[in-house]
VMD Tcl script that builds the backbone (N, CA, C; Angstrom):
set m [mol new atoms 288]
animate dup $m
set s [atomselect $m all]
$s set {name element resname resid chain x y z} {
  {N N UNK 1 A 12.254 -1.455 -8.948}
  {CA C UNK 1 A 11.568 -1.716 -7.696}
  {C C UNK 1 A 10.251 -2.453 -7.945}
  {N N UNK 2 A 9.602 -2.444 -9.059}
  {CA C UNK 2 A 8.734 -3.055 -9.340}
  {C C UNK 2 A 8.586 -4.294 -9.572}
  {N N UNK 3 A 9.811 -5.079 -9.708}
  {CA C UNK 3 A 9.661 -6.336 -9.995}
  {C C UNK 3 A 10.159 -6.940 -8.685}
  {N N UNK 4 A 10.773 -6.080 -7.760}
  {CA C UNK 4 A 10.673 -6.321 -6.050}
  {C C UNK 4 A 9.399 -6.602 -5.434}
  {N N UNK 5 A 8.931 -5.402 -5.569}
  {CA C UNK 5 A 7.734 -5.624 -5.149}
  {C C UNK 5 A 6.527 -6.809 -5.841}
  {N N UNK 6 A 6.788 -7.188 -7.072}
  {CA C UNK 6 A 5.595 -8.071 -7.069}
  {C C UNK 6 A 6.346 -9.268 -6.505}
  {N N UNK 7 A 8.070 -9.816 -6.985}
  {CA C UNK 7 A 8.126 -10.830 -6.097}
  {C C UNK 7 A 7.749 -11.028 -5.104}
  {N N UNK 8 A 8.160 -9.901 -3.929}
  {CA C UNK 8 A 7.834 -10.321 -2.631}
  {C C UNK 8 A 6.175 -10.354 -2.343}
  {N N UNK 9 A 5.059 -9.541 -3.097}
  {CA C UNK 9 A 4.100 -10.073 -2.969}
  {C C UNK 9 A 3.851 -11.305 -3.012}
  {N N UNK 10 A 4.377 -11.947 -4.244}
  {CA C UNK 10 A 4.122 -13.652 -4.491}
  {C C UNK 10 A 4.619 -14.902 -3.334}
  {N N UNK 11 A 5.485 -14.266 -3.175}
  {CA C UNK 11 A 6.311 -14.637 -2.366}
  {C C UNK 11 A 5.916 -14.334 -0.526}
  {N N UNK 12 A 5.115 -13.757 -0.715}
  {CA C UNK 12 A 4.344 -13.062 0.922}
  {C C UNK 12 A 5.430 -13.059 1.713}
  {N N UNK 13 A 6.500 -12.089 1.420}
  {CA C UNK 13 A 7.731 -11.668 2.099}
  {C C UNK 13 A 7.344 -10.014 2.947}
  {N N UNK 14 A 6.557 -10.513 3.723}
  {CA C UNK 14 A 6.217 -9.194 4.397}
  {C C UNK 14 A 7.470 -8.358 4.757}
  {N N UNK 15 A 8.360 -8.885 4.836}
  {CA C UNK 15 A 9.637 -7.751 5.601}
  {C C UNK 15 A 10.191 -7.287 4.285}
  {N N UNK 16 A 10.081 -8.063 3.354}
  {CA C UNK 16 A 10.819 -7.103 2.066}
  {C C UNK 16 A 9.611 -6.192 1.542}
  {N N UNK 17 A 8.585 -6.430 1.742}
  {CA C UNK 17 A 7.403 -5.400 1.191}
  {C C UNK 17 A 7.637 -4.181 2.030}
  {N N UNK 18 A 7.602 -4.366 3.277}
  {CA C UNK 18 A 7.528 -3.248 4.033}
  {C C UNK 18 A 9.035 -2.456 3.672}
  {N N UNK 19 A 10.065 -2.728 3.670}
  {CA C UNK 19 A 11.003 -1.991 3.296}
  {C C UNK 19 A 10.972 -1.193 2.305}
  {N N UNK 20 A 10.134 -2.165 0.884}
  {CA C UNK 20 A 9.773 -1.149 -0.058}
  {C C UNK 20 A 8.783 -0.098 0.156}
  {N N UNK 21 A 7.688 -0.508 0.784}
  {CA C UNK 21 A 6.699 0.297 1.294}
  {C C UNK 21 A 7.200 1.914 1.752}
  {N N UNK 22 A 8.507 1.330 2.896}
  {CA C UNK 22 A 8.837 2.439 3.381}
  {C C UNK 22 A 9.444 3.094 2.199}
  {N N UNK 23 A 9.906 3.175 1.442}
  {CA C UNK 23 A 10.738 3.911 0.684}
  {C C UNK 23 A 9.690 4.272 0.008}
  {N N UNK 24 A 8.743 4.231 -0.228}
  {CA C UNK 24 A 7.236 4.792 -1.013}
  {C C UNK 24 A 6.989 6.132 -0.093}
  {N N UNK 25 A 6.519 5.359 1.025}
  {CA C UNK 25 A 6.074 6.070 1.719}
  {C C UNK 25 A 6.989 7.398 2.528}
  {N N UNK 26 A 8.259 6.892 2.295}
  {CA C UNK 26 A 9.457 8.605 2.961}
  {C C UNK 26 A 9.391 9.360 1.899}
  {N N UNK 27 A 8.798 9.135 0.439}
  {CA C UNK 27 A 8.496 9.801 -0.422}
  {C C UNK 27 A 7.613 10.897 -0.589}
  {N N UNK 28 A 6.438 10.381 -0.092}
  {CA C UNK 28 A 5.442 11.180 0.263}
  {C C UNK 28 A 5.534 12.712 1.141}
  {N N UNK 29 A 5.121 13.233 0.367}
  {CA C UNK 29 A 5.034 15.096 1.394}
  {C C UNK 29 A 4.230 15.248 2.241}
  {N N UNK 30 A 4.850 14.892 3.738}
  {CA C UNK 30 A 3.650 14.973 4.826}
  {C C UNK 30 A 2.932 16.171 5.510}
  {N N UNK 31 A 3.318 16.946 4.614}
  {CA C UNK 31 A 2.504 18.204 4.999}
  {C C UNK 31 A 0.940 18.199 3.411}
  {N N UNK 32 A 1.327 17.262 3.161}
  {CA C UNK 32 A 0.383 17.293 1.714}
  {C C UNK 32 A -0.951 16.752 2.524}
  {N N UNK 33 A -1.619 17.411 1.707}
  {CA C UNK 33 A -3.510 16.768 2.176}
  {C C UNK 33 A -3.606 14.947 1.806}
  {N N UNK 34 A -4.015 14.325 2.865}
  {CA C UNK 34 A -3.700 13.149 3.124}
  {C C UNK 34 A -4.756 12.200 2.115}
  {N N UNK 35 A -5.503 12.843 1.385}
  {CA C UNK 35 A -6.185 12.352 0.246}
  {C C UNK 35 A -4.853 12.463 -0.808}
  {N N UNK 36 A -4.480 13.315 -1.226}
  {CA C UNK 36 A -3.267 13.331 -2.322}
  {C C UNK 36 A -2.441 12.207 -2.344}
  {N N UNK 37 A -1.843 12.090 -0.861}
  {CA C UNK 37 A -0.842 11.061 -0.594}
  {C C UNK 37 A -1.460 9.580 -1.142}
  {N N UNK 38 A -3.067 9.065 -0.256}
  {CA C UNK 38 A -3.869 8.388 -0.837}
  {C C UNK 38 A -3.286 8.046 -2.108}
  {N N UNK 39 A -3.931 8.783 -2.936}
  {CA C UNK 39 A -4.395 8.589 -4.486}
  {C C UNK 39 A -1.929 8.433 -4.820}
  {N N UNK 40 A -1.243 8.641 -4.066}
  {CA C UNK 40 A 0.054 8.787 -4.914}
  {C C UNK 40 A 0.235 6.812 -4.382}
  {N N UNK 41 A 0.037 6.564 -3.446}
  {CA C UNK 41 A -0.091 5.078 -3.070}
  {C C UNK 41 A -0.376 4.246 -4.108}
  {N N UNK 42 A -1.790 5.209 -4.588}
  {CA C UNK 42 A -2.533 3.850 -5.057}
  {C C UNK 42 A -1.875 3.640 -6.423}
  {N N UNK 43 A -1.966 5.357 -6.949}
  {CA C UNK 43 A -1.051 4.908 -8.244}
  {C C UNK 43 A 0.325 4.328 -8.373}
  {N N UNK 44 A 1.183 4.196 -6.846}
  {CA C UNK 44 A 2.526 3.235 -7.247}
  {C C UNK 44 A 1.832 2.020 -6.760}
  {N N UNK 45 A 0.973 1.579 -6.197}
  {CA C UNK 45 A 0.634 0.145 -6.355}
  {C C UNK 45 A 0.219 -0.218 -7.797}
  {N N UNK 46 A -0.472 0.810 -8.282}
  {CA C UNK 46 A -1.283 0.485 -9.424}
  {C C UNK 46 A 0.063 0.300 -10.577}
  {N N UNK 47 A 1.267 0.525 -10.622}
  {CA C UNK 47 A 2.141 0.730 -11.222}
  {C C UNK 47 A 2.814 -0.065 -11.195}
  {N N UNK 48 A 2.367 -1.405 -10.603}
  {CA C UNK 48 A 3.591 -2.640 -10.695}
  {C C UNK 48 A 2.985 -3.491 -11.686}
  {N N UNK 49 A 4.053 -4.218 -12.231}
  {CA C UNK 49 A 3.064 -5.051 -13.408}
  {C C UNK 49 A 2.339 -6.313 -13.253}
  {N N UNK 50 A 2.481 -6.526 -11.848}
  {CA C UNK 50 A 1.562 -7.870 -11.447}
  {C C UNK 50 A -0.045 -7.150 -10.815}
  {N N UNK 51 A 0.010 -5.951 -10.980}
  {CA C UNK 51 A -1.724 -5.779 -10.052}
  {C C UNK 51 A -2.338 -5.389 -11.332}
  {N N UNK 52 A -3.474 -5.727 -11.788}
  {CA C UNK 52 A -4.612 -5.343 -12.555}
  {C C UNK 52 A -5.350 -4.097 -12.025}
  {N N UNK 53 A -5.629 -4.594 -10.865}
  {CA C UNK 53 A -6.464 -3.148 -10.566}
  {C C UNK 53 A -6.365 -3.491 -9.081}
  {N N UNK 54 A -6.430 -1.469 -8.586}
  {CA C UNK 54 A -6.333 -1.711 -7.073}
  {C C UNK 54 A -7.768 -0.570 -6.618}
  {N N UNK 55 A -8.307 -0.973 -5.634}
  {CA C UNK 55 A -9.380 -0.497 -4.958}
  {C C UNK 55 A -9.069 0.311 -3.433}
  {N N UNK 56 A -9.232 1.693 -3.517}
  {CA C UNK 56 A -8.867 2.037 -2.320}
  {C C UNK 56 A -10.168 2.448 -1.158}
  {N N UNK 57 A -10.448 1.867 -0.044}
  {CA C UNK 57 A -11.803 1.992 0.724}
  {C C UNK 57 A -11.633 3.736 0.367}
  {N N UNK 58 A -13.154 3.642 0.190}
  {CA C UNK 58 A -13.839 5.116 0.824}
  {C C UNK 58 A -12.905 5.827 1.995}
  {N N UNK 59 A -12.818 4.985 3.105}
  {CA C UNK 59 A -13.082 5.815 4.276}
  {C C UNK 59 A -12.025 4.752 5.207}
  {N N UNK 60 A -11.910 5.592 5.777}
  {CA C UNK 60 A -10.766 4.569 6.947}
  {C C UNK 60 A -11.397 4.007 8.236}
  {N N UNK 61 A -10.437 2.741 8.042}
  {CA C UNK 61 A -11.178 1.873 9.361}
  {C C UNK 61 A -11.092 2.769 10.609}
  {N N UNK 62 A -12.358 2.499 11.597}
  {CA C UNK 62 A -12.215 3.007 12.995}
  {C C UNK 62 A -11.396 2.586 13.849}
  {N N UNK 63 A -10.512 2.315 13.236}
  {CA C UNK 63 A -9.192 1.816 14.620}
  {C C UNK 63 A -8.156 2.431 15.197}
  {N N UNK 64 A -7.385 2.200 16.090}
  {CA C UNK 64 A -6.081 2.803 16.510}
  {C C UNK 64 A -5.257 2.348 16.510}
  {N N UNK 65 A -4.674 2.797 15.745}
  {CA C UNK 65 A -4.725 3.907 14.662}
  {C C UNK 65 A -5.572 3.396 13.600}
  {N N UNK 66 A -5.616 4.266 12.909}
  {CA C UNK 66 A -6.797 4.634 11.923}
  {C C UNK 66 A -6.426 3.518 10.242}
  {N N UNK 67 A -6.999 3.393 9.726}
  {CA C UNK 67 A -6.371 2.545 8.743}
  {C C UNK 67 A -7.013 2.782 7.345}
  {N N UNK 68 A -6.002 2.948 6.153}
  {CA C UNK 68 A -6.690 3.062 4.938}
  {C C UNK 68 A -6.309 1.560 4.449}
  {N N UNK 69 A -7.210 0.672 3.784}
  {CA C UNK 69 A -7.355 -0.641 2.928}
  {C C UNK 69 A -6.741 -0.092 1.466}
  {N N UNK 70 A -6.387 -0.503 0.952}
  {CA C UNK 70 A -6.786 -1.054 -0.401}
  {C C UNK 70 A -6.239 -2.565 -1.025}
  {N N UNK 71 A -6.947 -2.720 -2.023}
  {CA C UNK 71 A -7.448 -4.040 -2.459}
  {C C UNK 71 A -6.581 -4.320 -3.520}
  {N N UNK 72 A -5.892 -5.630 -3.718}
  {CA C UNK 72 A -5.078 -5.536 -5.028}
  {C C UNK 72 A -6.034 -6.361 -5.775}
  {N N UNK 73 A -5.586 -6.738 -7.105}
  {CA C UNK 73 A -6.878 -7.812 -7.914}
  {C C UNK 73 A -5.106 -7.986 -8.878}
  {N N UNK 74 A -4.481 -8.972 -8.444}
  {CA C UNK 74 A -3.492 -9.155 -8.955}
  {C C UNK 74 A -3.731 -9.967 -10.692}
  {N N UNK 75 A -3.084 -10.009 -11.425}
  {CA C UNK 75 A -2.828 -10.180 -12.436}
  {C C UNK 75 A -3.233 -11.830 -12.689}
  {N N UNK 76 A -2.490 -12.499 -12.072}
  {CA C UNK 76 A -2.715 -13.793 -11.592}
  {C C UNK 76 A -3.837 -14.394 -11.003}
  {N N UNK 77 A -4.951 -13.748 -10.828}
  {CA C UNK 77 A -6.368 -13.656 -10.176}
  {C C UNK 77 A -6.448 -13.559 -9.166}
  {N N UNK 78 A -5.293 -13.825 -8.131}
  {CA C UNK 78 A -5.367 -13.717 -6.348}
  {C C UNK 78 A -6.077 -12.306 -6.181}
  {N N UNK 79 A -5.326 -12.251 -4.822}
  {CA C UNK 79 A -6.618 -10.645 -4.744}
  {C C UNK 79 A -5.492 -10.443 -3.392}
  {N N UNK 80 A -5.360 -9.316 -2.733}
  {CA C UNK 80 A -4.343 -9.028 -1.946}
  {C C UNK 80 A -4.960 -7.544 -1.103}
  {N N UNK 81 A -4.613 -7.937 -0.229}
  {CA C UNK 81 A -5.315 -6.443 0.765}
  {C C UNK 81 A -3.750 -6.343 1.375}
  {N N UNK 82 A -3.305 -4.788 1.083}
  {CA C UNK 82 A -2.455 -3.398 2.167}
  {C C UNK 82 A -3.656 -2.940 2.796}
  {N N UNK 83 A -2.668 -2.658 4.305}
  {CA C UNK 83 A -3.577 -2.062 5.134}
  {C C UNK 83 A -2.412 -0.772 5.388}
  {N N UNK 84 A -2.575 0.440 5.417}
  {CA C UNK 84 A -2.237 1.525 5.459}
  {C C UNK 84 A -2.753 1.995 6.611}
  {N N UNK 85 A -1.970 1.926 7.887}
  {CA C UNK 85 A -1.561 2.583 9.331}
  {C C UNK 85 A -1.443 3.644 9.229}
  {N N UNK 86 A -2.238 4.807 9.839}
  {CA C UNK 86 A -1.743 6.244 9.902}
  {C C UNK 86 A -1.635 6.454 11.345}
  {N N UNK 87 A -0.402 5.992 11.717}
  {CA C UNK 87 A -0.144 6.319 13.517}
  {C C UNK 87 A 0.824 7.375 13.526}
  {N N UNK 88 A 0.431 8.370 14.641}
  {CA C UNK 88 A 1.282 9.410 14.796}
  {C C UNK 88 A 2.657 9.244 14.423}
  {N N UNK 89 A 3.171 8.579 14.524}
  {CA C UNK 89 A 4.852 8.344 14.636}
  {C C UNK 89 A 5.763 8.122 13.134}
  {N N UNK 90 A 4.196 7.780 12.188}
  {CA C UNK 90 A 4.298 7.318 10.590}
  {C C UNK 90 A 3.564 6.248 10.089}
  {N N UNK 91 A 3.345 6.893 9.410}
  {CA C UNK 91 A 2.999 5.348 7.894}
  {C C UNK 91 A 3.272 4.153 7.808}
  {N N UNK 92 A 2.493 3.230 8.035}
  {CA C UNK 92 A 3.149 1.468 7.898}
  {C C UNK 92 A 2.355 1.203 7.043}
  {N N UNK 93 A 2.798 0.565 5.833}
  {CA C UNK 93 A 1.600 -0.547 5.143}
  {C C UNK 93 A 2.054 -2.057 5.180}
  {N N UNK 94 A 1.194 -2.672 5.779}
  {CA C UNK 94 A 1.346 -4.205 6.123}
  {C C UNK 94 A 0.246 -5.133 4.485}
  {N N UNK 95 A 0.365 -6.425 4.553}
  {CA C UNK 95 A -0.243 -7.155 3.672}
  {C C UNK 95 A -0.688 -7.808 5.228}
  {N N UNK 96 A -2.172 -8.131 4.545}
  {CA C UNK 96 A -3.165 -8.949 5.332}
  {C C UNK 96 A -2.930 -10.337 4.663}
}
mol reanalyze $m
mol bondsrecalc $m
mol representation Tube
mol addrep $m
């Protein structure tokens, strides 16, 4: 899945990211403290072999729904922002 996911990063195939996304994210234990989940994100982003390093905001945007960032610093020098949706209904992470 990892070499899915960085293609379609390169590739800015938002509909194949999000598919993977989702399968990240039905992973996740939603009764788990929503910092845990956080930090399990960052380490499968951090776990593909095209990101160098990923940055997750402090604090979530004031929006509605609410939104966690983080920052990719891809391998290749680009730089890549997920935005992580926490709307009642579930989890979306989109690429900006």
């Amino acid at each position: 899945m990892e070499k899915d996911f960085c293609e379609a990063l390169k590739a800015n195939d938002r509909e194949r990211l999000q598919e993977i996304a989702d399968s990240v994210l039905k992973s996740l234990d939603s009764k788990a403290d929503r910092q845990m989940n956080f930090e399990k994100i960052e380490t499968w982003i951090s776990s593909n072999n095209c990101v160098a390093s990923v940055f997750a905001s402090p604090y979530l945007l004031d929006t509605d729904p609410p939104v966690k960032e983080f920052i990719l610093n891809l391998k290749d020098g680009s730089v890549r922002i997920l935005d992580l949706r926490l709307s009642p209904s579930g989890w979306k992470i989109t690429v900006k």
